[in-house]
N, CA, C and O atoms as a Tinker XYZ file with bonds, in Angstrom:
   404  protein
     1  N     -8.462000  -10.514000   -7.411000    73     2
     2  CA    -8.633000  -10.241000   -6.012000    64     1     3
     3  C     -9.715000  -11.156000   -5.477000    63     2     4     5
     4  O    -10.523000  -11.575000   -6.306000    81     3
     5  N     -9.854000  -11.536000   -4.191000    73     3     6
     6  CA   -10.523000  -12.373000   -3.644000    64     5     7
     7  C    -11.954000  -11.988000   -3.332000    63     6     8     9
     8  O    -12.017000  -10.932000   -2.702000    81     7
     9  N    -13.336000  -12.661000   -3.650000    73     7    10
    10  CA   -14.292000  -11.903000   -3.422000    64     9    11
    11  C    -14.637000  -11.541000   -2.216000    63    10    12    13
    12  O    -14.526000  -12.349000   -1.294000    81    11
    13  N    -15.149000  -10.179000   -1.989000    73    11    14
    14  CA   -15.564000   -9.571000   -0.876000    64    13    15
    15  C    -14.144000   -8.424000   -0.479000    63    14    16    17
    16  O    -14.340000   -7.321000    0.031000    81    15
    17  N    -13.085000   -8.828000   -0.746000    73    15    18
    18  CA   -11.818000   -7.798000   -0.317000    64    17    19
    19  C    -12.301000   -6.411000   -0.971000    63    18    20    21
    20  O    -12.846000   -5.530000   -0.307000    81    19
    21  N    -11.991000   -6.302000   -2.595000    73    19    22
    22  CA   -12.648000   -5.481000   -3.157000    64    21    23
    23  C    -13.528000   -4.429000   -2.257000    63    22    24    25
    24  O    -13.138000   -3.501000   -1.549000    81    23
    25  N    -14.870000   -4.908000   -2.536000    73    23    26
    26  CA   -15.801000   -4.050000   -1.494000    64    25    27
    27  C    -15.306000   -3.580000    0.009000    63    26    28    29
    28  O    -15.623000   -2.522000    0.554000    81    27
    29  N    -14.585000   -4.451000    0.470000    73    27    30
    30  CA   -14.023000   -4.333000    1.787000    64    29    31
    31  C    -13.093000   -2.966000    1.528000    63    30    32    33
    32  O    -13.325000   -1.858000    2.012000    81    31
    33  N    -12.351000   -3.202000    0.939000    73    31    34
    34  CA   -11.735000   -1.859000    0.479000    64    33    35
    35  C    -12.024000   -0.359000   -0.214000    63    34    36    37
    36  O    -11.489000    0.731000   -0.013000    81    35
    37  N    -13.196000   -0.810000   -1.195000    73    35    38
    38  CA   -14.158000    0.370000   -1.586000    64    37    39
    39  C    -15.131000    0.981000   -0.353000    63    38    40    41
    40  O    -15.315000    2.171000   -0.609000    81    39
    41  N    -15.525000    0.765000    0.358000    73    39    42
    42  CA   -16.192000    0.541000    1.712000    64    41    43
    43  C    -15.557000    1.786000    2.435000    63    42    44    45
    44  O    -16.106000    2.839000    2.760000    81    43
    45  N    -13.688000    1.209000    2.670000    73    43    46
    46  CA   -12.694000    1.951000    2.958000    64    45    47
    47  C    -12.894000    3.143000    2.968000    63    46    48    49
    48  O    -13.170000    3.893000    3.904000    81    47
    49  N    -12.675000    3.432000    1.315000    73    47    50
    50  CA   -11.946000    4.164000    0.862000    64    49    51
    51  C    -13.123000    5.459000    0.036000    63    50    52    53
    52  O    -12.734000    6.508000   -0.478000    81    51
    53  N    -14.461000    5.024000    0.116000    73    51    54
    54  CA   -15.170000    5.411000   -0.425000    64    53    55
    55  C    -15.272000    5.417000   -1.893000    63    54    56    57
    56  O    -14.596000    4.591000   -2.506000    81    55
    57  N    -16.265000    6.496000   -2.747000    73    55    58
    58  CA   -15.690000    6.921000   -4.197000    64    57    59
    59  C    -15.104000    7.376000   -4.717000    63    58    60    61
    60  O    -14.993000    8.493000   -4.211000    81    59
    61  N    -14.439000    7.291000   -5.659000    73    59    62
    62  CA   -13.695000    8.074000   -6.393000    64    61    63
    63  C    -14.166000    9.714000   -6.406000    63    62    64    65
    64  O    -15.237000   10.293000   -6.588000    81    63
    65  N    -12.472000   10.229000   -6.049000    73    63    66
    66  CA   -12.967000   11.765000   -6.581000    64    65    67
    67  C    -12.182000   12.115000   -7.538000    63    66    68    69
    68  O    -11.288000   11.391000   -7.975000    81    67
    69  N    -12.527000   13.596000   -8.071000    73    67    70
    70  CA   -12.415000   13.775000   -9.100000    64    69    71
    71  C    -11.134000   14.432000   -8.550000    63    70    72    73
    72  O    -10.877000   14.471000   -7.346000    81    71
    73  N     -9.857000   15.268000  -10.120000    73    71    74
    74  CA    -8.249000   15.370000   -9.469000    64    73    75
    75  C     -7.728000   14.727000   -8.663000    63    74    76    77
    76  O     -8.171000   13.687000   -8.175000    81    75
    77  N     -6.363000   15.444000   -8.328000    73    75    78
    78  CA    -5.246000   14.731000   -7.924000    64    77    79
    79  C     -5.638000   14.929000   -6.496000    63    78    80    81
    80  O     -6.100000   15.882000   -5.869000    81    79
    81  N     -5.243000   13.511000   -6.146000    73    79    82
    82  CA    -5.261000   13.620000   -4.458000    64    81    83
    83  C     -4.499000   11.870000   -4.291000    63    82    84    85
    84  O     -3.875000   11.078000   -4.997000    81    83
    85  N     -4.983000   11.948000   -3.041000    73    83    86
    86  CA    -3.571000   10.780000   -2.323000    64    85    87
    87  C     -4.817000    9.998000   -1.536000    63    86    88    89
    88  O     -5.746000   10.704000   -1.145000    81    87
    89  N     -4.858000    8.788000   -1.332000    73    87    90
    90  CA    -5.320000    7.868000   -0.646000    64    89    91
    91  C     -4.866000    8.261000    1.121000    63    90    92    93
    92  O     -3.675000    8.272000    1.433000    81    91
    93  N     -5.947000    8.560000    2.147000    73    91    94
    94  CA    -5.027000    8.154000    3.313000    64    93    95
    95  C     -4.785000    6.706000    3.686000    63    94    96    97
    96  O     -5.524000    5.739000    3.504000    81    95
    97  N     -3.457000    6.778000    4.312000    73    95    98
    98  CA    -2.769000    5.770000    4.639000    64    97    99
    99  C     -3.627000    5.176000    5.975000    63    98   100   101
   100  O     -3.097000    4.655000    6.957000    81    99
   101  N     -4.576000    5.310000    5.845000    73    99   102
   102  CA    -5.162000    4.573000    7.634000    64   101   103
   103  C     -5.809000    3.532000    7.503000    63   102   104   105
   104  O     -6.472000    3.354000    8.525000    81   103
   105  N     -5.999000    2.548000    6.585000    73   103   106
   106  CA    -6.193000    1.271000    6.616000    64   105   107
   107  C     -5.120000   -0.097000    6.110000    63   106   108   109
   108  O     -5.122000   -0.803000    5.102000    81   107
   109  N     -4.359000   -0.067000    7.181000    73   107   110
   110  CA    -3.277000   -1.032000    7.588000    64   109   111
   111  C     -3.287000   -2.302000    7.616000    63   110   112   113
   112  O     -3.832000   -2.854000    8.572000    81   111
   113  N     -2.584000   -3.213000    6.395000    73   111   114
   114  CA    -2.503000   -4.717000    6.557000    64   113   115
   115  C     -1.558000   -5.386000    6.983000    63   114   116   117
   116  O     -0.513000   -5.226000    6.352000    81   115
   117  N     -1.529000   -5.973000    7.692000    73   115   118
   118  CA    -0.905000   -6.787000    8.878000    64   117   119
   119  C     -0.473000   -8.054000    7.967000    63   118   120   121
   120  O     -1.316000   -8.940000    7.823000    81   119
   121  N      1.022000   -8.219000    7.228000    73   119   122
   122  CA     1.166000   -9.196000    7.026000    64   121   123
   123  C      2.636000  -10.241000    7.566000    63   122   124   125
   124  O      3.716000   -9.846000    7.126000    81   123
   125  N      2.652000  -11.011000    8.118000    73   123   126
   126  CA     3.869000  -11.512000    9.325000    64   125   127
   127  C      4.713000  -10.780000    9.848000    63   126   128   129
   128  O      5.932000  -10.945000    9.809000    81   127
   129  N      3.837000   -9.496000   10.633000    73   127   130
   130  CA     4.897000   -8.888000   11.259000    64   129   131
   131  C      5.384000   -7.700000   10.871000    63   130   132   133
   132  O      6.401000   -7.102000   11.225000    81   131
   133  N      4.190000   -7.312000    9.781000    73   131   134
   134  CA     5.137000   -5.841000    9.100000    64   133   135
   135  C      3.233000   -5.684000    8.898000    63   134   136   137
   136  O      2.301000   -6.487000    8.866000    81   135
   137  N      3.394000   -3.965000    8.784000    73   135   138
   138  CA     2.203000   -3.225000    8.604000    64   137   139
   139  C      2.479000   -2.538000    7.617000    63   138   140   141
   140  O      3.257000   -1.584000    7.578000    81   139
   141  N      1.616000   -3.159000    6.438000    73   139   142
   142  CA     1.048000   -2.598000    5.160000    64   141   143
   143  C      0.317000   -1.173000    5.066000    63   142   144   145
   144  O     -0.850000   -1.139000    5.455000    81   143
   145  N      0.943000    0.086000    4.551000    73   143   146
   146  CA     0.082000    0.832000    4.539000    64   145   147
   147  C     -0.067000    1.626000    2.962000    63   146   148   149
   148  O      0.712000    2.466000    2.510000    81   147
   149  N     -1.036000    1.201000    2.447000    73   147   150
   150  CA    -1.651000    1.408000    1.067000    64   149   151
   151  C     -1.406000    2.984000    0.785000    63   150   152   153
   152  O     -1.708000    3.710000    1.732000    81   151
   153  N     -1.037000    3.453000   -0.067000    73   151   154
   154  CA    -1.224000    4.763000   -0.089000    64   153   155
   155  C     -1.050000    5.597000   -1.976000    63   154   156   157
   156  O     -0.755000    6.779000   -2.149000    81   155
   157  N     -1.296000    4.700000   -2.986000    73   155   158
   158  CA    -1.833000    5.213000   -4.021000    64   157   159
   159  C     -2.239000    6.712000   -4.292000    63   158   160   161
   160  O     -2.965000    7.280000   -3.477000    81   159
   161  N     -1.803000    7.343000   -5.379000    73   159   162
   162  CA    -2.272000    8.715000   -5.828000    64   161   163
   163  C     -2.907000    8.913000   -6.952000    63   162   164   165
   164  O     -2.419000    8.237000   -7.858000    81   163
   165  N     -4.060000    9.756000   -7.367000    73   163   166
   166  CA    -4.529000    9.743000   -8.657000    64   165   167
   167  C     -3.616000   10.845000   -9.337000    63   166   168   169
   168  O     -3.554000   12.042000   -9.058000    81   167
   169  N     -2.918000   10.126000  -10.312000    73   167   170
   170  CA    -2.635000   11.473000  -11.551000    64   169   171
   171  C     -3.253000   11.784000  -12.658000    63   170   172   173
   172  O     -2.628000   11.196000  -13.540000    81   171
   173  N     -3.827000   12.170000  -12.970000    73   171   174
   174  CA    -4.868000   11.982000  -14.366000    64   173   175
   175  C     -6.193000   11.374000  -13.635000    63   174   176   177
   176  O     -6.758000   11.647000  -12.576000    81   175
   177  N     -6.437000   10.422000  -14.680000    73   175   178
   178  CA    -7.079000    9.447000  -14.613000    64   177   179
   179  C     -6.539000    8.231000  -14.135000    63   178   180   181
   180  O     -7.214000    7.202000  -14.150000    81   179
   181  N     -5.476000    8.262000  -13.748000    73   179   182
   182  CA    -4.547000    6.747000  -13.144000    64   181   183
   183  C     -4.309000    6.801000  -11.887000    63   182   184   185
   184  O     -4.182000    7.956000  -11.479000    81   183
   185  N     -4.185000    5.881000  -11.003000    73   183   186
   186  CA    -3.496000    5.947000   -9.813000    64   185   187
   187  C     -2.235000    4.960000   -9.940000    63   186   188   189
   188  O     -1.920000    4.129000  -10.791000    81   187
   189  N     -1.739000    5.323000   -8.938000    73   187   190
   190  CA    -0.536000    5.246000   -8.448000    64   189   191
   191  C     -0.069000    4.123000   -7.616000    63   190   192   193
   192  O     -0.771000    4.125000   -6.605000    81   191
   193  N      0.667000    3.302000   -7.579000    73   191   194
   194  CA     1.270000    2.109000   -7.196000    64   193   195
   195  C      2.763000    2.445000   -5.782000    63   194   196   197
   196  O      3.993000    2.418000   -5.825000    81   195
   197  N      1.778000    2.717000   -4.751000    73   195   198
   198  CA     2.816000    3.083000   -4.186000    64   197   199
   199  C      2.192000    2.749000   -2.068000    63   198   200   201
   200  O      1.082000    2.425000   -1.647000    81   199
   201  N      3.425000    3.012000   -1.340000    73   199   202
   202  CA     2.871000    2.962000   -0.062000    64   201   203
   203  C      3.679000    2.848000    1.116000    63   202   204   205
   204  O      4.747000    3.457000    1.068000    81   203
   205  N      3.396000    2.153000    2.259000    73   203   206
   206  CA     4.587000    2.218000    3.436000    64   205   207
   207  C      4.367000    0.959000    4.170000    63   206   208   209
   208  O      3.385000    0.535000    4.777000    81   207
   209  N      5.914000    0.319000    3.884000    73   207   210
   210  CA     5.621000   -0.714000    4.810000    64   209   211
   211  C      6.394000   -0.642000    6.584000    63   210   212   213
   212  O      7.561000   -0.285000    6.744000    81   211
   213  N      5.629000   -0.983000    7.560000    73   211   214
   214  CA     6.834000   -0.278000    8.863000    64   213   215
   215  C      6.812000   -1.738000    9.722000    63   214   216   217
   216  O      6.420000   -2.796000    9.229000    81   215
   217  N      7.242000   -1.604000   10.910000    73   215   218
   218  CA     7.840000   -2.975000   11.733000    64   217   219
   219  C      8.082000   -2.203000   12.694000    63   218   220   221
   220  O      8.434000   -1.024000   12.653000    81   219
   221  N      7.885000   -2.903000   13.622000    73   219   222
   222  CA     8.102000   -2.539000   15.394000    64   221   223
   223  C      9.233000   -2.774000   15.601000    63   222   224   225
   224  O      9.002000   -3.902000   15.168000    81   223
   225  N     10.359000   -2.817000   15.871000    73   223   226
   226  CA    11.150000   -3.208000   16.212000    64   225   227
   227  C     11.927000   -2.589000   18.054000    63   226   228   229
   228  O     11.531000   -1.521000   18.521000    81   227
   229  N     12.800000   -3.305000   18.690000    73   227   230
   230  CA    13.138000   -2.972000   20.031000    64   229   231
   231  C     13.208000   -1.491000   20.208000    63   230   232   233
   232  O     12.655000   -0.878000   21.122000    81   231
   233  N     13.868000   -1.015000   19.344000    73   231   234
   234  CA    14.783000    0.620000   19.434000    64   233   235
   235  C     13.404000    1.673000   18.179000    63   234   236   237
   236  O     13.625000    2.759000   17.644000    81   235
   237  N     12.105000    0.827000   18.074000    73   235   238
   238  CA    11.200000    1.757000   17.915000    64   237   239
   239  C     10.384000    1.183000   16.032000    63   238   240   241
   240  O     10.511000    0.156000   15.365000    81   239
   241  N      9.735000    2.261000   15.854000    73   239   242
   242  CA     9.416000    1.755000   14.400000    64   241   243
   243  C     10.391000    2.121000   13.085000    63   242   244   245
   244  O     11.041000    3.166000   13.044000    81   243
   245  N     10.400000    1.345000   12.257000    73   243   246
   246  CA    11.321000    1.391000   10.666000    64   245   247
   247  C     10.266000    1.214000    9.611000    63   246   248   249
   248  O      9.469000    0.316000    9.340000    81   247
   249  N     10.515000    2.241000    9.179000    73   247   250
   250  CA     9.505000    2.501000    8.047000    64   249   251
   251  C      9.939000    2.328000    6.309000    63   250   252   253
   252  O     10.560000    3.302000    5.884000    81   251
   253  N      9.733000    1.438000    5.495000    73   251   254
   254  CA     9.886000    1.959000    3.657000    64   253   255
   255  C      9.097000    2.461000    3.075000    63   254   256   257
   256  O      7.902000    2.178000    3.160000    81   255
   257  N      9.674000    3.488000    2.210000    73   255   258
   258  CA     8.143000    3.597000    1.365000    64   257   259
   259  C      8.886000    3.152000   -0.207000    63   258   260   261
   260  O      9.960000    3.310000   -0.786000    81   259
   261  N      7.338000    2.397000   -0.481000    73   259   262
   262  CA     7.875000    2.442000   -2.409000    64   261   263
   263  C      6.754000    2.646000   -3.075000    63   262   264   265
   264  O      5.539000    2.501000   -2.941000    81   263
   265  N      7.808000    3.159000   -4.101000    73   263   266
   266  CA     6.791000    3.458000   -5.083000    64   265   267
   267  C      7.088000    2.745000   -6.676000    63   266   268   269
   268  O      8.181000    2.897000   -7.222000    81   267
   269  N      5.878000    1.902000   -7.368000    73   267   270
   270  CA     6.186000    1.457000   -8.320000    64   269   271
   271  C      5.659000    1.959000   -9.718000    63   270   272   273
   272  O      4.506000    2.383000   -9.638000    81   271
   273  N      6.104000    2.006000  -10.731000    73   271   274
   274  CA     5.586000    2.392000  -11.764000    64   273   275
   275  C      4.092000    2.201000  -12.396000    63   274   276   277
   276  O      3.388000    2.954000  -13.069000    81   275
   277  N      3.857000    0.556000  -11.777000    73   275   278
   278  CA     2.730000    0.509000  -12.336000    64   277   279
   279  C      1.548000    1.675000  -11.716000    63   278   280   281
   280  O      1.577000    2.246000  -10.626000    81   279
   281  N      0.344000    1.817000  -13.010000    73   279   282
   282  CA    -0.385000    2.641000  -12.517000    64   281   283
   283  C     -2.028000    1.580000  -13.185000    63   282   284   285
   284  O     -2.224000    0.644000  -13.960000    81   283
   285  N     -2.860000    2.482000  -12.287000    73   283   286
   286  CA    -4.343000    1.417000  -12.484000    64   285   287
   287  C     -5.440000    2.374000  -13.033000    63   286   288   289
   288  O     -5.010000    3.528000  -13.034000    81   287
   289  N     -6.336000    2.308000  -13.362000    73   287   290
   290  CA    -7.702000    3.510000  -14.137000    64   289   291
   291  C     -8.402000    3.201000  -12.706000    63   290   292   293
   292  O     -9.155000    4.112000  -12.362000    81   291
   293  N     -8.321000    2.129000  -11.808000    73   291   294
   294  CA    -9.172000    1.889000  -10.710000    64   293   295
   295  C     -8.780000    2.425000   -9.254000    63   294   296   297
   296  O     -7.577000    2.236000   -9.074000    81   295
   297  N     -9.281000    2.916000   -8.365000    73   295   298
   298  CA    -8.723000    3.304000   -6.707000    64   297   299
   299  C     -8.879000    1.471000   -6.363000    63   298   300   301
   300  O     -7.850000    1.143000   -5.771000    81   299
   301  N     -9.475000    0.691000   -6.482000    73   299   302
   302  CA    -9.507000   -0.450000   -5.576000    64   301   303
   303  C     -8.222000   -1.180000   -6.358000    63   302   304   305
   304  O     -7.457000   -1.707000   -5.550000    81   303
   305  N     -7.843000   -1.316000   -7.670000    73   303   306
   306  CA    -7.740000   -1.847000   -8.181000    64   305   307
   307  C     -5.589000   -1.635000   -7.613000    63   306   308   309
   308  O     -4.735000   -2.445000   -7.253000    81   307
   309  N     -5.596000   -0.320000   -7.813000    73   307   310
   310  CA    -4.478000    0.236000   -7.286000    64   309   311
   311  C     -4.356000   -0.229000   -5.374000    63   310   312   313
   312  O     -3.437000   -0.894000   -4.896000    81   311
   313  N     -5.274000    0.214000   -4.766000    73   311   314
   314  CA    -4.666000   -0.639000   -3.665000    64   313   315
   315  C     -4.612000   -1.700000   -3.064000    63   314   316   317
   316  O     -4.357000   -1.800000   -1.864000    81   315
   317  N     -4.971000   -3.111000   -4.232000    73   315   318
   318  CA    -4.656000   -4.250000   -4.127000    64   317   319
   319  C     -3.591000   -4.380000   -4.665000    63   318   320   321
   320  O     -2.925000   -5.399000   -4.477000    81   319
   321  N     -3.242000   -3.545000   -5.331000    73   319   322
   322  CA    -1.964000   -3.673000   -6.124000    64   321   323
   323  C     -0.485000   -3.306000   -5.331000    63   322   324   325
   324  O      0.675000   -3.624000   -5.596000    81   323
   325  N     -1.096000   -2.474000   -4.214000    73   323   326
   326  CA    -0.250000   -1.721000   -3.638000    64   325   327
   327  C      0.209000   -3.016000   -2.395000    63   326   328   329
   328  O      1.340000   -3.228000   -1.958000    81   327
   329  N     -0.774000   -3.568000   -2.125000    73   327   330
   330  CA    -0.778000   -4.368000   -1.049000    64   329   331
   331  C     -0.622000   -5.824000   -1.303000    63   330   332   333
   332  O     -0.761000   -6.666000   -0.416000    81   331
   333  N     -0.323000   -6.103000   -2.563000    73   331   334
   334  CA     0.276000   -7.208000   -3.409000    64   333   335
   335  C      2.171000   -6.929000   -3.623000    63   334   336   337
   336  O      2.903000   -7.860000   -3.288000    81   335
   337  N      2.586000   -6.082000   -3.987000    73   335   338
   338  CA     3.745000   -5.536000   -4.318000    64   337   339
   339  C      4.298000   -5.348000   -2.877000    63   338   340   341
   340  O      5.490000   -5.515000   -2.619000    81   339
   341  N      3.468000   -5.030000   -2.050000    73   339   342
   342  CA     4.478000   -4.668000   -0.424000    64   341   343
   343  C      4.270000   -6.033000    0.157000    63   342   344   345
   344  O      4.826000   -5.888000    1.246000    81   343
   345  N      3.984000   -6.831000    0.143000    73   343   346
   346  CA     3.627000   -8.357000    0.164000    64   345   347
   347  C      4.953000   -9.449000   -0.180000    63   346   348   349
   348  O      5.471000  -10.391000    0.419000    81   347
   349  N      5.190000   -8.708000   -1.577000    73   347   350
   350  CA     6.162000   -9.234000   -2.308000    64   349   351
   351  C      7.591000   -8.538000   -1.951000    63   350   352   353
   352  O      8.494000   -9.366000   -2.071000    81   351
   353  N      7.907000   -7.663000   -1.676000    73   351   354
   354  CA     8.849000   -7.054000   -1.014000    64   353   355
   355  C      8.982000   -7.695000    0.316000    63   354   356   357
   356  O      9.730000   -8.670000    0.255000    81   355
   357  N      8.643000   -7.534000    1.151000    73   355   358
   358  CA     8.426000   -8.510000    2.344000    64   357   359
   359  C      9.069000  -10.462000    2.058000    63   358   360   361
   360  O      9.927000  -11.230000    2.492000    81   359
   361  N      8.282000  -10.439000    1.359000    73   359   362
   362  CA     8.942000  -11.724000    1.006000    64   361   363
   363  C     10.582000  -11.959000    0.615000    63   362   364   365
   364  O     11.350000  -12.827000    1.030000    81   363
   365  N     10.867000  -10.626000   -0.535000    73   363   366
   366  CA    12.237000  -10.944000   -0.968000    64   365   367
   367  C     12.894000  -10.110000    0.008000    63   366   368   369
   368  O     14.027000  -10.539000    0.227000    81   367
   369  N     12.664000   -9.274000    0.549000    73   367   370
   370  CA    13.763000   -8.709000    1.408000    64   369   371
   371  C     13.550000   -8.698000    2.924000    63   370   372   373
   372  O     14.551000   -8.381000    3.567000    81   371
   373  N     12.386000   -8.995000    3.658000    73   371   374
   374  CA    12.232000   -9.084000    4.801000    64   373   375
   375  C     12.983000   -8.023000    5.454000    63   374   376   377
   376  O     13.215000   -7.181000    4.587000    81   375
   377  N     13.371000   -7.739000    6.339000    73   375   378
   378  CA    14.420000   -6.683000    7.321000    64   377   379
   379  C     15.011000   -6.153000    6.621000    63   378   380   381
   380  O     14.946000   -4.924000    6.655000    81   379
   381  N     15.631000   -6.618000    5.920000    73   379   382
   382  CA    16.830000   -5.890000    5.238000    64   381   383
   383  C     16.218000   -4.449000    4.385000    63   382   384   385
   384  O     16.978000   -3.484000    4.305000    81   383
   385  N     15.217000   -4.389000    3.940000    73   383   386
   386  CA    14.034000   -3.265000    2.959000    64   385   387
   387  C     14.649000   -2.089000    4.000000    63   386   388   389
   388  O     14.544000   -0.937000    3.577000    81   387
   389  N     15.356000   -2.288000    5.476000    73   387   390
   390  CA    15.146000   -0.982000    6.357000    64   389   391
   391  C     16.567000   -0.710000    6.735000    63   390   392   393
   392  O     16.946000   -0.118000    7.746000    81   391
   393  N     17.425000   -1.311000    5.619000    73   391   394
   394  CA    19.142000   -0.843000    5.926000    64   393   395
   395  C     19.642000   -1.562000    7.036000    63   394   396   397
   396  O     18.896000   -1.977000    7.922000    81   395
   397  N     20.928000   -1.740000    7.034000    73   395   398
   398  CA    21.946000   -2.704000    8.114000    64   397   399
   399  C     21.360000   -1.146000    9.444000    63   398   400   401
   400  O     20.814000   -0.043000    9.407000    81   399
   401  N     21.937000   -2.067000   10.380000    73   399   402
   402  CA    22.173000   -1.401000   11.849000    64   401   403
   403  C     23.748000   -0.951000   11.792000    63   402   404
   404  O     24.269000   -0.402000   12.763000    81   403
């Protein structure tokens, strides 16, 4: 990860707590046109590789969510991960991630 993002995101997101809980989704990355929204869960000791990507479109917003297997021991570590993977989705599927019309 790039230096300073990290912190930028721990900053976010604060410290780690202890059990299961869910990241809120309210810090949104803007990447060509689609809004990244991070949203990782701790199970155990791991979090969760997962989140929502949405798009404005004429007839309103279209939303995906995914979720990937990988899991991280870290909260920052997981939502760079999260925001790397919806990055990459974007790339291979652009529009299409939100079904034909």
């Amino acid at each position: 990860m790039a230096p300073g993002i990290s912190d930028f995101v721990r900053n976010i997101f604060g410290p780690k707590k202890a059990g299961p809980s869910a990241v809120e989704p309210d810090a949104a990355v803007d990447y060509k046109g689609y809004s990244i929204r991070p949203s990782p869960r701790q199970q155990g000791s791991q979090w969760t590789t997962e989140g929502v990507i949405a798009k404005q479109f004429p007839d309103g917003e279209k939303e995906c969510r995914f979720i990937r297997a990988d899991t991280h021991g870290e909260k920052t570590d997981a939502l760079a991960s999260c925001v790397a993977k919806a990055k990459r989705i974007i790339d291979e599927q652009g529009d299409q991630m939100f079904g034909s019309k």
